[in-house]
Steps between C-alpha positions, in 0.01 A plus 500: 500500500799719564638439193186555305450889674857553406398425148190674518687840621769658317591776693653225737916513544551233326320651213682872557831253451385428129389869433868591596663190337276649110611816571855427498432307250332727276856776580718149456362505140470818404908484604531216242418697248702753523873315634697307190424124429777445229815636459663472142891376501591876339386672788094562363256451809169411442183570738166306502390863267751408273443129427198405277328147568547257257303189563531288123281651294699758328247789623778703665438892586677742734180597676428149627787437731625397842440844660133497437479131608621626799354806525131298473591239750615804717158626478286229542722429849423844604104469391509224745632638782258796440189301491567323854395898653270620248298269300442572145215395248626192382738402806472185358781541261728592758466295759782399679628171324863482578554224232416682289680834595800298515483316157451873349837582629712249416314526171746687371820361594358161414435658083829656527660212498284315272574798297890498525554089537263369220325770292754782365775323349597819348554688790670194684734523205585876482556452873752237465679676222562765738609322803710325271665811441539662834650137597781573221581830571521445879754208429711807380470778807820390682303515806189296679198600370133437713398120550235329327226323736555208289881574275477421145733459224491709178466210279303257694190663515247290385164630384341199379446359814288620750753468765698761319285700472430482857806584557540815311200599648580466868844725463277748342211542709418792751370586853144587368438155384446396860287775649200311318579177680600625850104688434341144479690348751441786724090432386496138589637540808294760608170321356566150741313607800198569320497320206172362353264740390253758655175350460501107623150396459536511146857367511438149290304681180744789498758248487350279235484839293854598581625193419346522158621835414884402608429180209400763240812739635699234500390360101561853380806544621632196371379621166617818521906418666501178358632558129904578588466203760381261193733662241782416776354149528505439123874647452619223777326238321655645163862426676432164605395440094818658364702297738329156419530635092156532430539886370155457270347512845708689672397813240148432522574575888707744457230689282229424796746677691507805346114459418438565868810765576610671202799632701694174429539625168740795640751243711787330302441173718169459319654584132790236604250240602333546139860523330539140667218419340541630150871416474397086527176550304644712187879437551547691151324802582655756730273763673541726774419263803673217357812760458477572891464095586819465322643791708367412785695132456813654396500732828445160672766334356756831589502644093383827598613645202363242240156608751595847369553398153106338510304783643702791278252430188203507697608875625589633145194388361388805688251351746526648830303278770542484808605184539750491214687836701486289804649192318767680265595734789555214751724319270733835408516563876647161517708551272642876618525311863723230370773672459519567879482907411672755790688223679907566575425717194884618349554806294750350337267140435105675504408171271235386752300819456585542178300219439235561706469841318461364183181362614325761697424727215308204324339468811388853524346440139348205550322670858566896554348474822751290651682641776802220513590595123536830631672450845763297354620716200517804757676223745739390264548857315651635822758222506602584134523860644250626268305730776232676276389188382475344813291773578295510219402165564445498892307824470218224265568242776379827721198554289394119439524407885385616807668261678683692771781229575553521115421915440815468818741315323444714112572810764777385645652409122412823354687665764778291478479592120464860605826496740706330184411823324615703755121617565529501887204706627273269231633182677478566836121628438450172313630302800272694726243376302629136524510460848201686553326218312669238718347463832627203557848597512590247205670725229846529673582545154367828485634587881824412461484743192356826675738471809770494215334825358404694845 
């Protein structure tokens, strides 16, 4: 009976303690919106506003994104908490269902990652390409650079797999992701004491009804998230053919996959899996995916430049997708690293970097965008003592990135470029700049430079 008048009030304590728990929740929310989710390798950060949702069915738009998802759950939290003191027509729509609340907020996070792991390939790809990147040039700071919550290698990122892209993902998230999830945990805790509904007598139809609506919620959503899941399903199954030879089949998956996620189409993974394919079925005829199988096996077998040699005709046919940059860029980075550029570089012996500089402008060609092409020319220019090239290139590393352990270490080489032309003043204002941009107290580089200059 005691239980049933606590029910029956809600003005009770252990009511006031869910008014307070969907008001923070409802502030928690509105905070999600606003703090970054995603932070790209080059230094871009991304907020909830910022990142549109993209659940499969190619009907992307900047309005429709993870600040308004937010921003609506934030709402309906404080709606709740409102209603407990002054009942509105229709209270029935927000009544306190804690569930429910707390499913809305972890809503979110839960189609972020759907988003990130299994539906845009594209942006999982541009991602990579960048961290790939920033893992190269760091190699070449002379000095520690932050740790990754899980380290990676340059060339071992895998994004065919969903554990790496998992990976990626983790070193790149941010604090806001977890303000929605603290908000539901917060929610069901709060909701235990008094969990079960206001209105017991009619506690067995409500929850016949209830338990029909989460069926159709639950159909719908399936329908609706369900696509990159299946297309993800039907790739797996399209490796398992390939592997057993039966590449007929295999492309009839592979074409189910991108049926149900036409992102696949912008990865090099899926054009390799078709190359596979092709390159058994119609061993005379060479096309673009077969051409990036047969560099993809080369690059296994340690021929990175025969790899070279079998993407080059794909890039001046003149077709510029996405996944051909990724594939042709990957390979010429490779190449420019093998050479083991700026280590015990001589003066008198510069062969390493020569080499390595024969490949970086190719590389800017093939991707103008890329910040390692440009890093490593200005790197490797201030070793040959040629300082206005260095800077010419570090001041496009400058405008490509904003990275600040990488904007740190293009300062501290421009000034080092600037004190080798006797510019003075310009270095040590350049080196200011460095170490401003190094909390951390990493670039000694740069330190060890301005107590030279003061």
């Amino acid at each position: 009976m005691a239980a049933f008048k606590r029910r029956q009030f809600p003005y009770d304590d252990h009511r006031r303690g869910g008014i307070i728990a969907a008001t923070f929740t409802s502030c928690s929310m509105l905070c999600a919106g606003l703090l970054p989710w995603l932070r790209d390798p080059l230094g871009t950060v991304y907020s909830a506003w910022n990142l549109p949702i993209d659940v499969g069915w190619q009907l992307r738009t900047g309005w429709l994104n993870y600040g308004l998802l937010c921003s609506a759950c934030a709402l309906y939290a404080a709606l709740c908490a409102f209603t407990y003191e002054r009942p509105l027509n229709g209270r029935r729509l927000f009544v306190w269902r804690p569930r429910l609340l707390a499913a809305l907020c972890i809503a979110p996070v839960v189609l972020f990652l759907l988003q990130y792991l299994c539906v845009d390939m594209a942006a999982d790809a541009l991602l990579a390409r960048h961290e790939i990147q920033v893992l190269l040039i760091q190699q070449h700071f002379g000095y520690d650079s932050a740790p990754q919550l899980i380290p990676l290698s340059p060339f071992a990122l895998d994004g065919s797999m969903l554990w790496g892209r998992l990976q990626l993902l983790l070193d790149l998230l941010s604090p806001g992701l977890l303000l929605p999830c603290i908000s539901a945990w917060i929610i069901i805790d709060y909701s235990r004491p008094f969990e079960g509904g206001s209105v017991p007598v009619t506690r067995k139809a409500s929850g016949k009804r209830s338990g029909g609506a989460w069926l159709v919620a639950g159909i719908i959503l399936l329908v609706i998230l369900g696509r990159a899941p299946v297309a993800m399903v039907c790739d797996d199954e399209a490796k398992a053919l390939l592997s057993s030879g039966a590449y007929t089949v295999a492309l009839a998956w592979l074409d189910a996959a991108r049926f149900f996620n036409a992102s696949f189409e912008e990865t090099a993974f899926y054009h390799i899996e078709r190359g596979q394919a092709l390159y058994f079925l119609l061993p005379g005829q060479k096309s673009d995916d077969s051409r990036a199988y047969l560099a993809f096996t080369y690059h296994q077998q340690g021929e990175d430049l025969d790899a070279y040699q079998e993407l080059l005709p794909i890039w001046q046919a003149g077709s510029a997708d996405p996944w051909k940059v990724d594939e042709l860029s990957l390979i010429v980075e490779r190449l420019a690293e093998a050479s083991r550029p700026l280590r015990n570089f001589s003066i008198a012996d510069p062969r390493s970097d020569s080499a390595a500089l024969s490949w970086l402008p190719l590389l800017e060609r093939i991707d103008p965008t890329n910040v390692y092409s440009a890093y490593m020319a200005g790197r490797i220019q201030y070793d040959l003592h040629n300082y206005p090239a260095c800077i010419r290139q570090l001041v496009r590393v400058i405008s490509l990135s904003t990275n600040i352990d990488i904007q740190s270490s293009a300062y501290t080489y421009m000034a080092l470029s600037d004190n080798g032309r006797g510019e003075y003043a310009e270095a040590r204002d350049l080196l200011f700049k460095a170490v401003a941009l190094d909390p951390s107290y990493r670039n000694n580089t740069a330190r060890e430079a301005l107590s030279g200059l003061q």
